[in-house]
N, C-alpha and C positions, 0 to 999 in steps of 0.2 A: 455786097460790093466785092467787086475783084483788081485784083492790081498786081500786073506784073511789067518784066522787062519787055523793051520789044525787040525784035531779031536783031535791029540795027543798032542796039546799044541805044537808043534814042531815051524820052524820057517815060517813066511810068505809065502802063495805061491800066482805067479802072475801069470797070462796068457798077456800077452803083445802083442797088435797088433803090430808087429813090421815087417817093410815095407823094410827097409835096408835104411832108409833117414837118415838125419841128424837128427830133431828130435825123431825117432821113436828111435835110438841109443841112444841116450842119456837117454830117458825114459827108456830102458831096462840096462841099466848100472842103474839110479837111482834107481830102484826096487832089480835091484841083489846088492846092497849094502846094502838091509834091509832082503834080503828074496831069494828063490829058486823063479826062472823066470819061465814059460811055453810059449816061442814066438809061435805065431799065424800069417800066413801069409796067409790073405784070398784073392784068384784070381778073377778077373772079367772079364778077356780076354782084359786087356787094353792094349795099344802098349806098354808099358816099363816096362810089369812085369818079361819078360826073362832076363831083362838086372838087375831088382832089384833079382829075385831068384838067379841069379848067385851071386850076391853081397852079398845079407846077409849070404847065408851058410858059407863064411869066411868071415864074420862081425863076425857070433858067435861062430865060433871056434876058434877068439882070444884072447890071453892070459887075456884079462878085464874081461870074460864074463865065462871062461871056468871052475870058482868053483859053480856058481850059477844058470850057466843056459843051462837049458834041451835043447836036441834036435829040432828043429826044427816043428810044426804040420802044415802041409800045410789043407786048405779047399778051396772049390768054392764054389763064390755068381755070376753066368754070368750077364754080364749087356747087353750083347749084342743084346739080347730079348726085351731092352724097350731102348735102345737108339737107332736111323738110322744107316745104313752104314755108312752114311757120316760125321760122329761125328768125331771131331777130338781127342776125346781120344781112338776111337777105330783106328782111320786114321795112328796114331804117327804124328799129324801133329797142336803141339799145339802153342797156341800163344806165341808173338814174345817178345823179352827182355824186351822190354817198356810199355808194357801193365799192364795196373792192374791187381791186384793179383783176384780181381772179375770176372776175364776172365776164370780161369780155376775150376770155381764150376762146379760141375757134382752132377748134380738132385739127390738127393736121397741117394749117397753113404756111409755117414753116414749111414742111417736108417739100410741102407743093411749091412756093417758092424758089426754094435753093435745088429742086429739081428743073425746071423750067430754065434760071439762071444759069445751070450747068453747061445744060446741054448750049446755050446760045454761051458761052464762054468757052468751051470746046471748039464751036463751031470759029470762033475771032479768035483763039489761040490766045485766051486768057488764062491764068493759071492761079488767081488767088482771088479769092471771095473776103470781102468784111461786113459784117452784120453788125446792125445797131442795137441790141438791146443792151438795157441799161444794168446795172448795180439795184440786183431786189426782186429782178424780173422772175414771176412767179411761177412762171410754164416752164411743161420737160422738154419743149422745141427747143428751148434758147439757154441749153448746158453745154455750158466746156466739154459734157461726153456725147453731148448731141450732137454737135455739130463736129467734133473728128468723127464720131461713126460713118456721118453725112460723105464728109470728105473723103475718106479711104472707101466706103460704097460707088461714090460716083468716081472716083478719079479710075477705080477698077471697070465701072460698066461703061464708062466714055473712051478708057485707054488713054486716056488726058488727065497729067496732073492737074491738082486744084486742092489749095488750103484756103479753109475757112477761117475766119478771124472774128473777134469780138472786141477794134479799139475801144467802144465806151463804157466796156463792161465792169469796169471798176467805178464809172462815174454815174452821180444822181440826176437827176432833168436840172435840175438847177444848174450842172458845172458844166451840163452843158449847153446850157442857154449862152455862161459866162464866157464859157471858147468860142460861140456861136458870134457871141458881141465883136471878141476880138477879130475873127474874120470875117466879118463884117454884113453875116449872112441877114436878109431884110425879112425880119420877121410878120410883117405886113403882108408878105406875098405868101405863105406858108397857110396851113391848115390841119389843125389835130382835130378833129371832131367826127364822130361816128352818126352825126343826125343834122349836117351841116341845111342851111338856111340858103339857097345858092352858092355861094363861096363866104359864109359868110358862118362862124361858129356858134351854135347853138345855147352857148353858154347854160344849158342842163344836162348833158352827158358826163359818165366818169371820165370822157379823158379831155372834155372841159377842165372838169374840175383840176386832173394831174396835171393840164398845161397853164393855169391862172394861179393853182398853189407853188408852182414849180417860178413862173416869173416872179413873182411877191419874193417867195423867199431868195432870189438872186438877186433883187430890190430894181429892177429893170421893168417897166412898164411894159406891158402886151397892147403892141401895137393894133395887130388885125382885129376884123370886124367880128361884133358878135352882135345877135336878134336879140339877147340879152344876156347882161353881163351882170354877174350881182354883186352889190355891193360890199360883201363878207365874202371872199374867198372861202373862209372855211366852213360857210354851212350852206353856200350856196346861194343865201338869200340878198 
């Protein structure tokens, strides 16, 4: 996400990677509370981006979001030029509830990302990026030293400042769901799932699992659909 002044002294503008998840929701509600939003939805041909583009366009046409934040910019970054066929984020065929959240890093995607954001935040004269990753988050994409290297790289190869930020990087899915609440983001309209059912969550993927254990323990029911939902949070079943 980025957010900076605008020429005019006017108020905040941000460009928000905003994916149609749980947190990428929340971080675009938390910015349209300081500022006019810019969502950014960049594709990579993975298996669950039809199911997340149908989701966000009425994530952001809801009433939370509809004084501060702009239309939608879609972009492409393919990844399916340096991953095999048989990847399973290009498969839809990703790991299972119980697996570690370390199961579903995918090489690179950061880099690719906050490159792509760059350059379209250079181009609108945006100057500051916020990225959602949580408190725990396993990968080397998503370090405090990753993402300045990021920044001082591209702000040199664009000649355009640009700081990278991590607001929820001290926070767990739970405390974010809790700020989620307070700003009133509709979790109904959202989507975490890597093997989504139309729009509709799989309820047996890991990030099933991280987003059903993540509401139970903020004690807030998960509103959005699922093909099935088990009745044990914690084993899945």
């Amino acid at each position: 996400m980025v957010v900076e002044r605008s020429n005019d002294g006017q108020e905040p503008l941000a460009a928000v990677l905003c994916s149609g998840g749980l947190d990428s929701a929340v971080l675009v509600a938390r910015e349209a509370a300081a500022g006019v939003v810019q969502p950014l939805y960049v594709s990579g041909g993975l298996a669950w981006e039809q199911s997340e583009l149908a989701v966000v366009e009425r994530l952001l046409a809801a009433p939370t979001f509809a004084a501060s934040v702009r239309p939608l910019a879609r972009l492409a970054a393919p990844l399916a030029d340096l991953y095999p066929p048989s990847h399973w984020a290009l498969r839809g065929t990703p790991p299972a509830y119980g697996t570690p959240d370390s199961d579903v890093y995918l090489v690179g995607r950061n880099a690719v990302l906050l490159s792509k954001a760059a350059v379209y935040c250079a181009l609108h004269g945006i100057a500051r990026i916020a990225v959602g990753p949580l408190a725990g988050n396993p990968f080397p994409d998503a370090t405090p030293e990753f993402f300045a290297a990021m920044a001082h790289a591209l702000s040199l190869g664009l000649d355009h400042p640009l700081d990278i930020v991590a607001p929820f990087a001290s926070l767990g899915k739970p405390d974010v769901i809790l700020l989620g609440a307070t700003l009133g983001v509709p979790w109904e309209l959202t989507v975490s799932c890597m093997n989504p059912v139309e729009t509709a969550h799989c309820g047996r993927c890991s990030k099933c699992r991280e987003r059903l254990q993540a509401f139970d323990a903020a004690g807030i029911h998960d509103p959005a659909p699922y093909a099935f939902r088990p009745a044990d949070v914690s084993t899945g079943r």
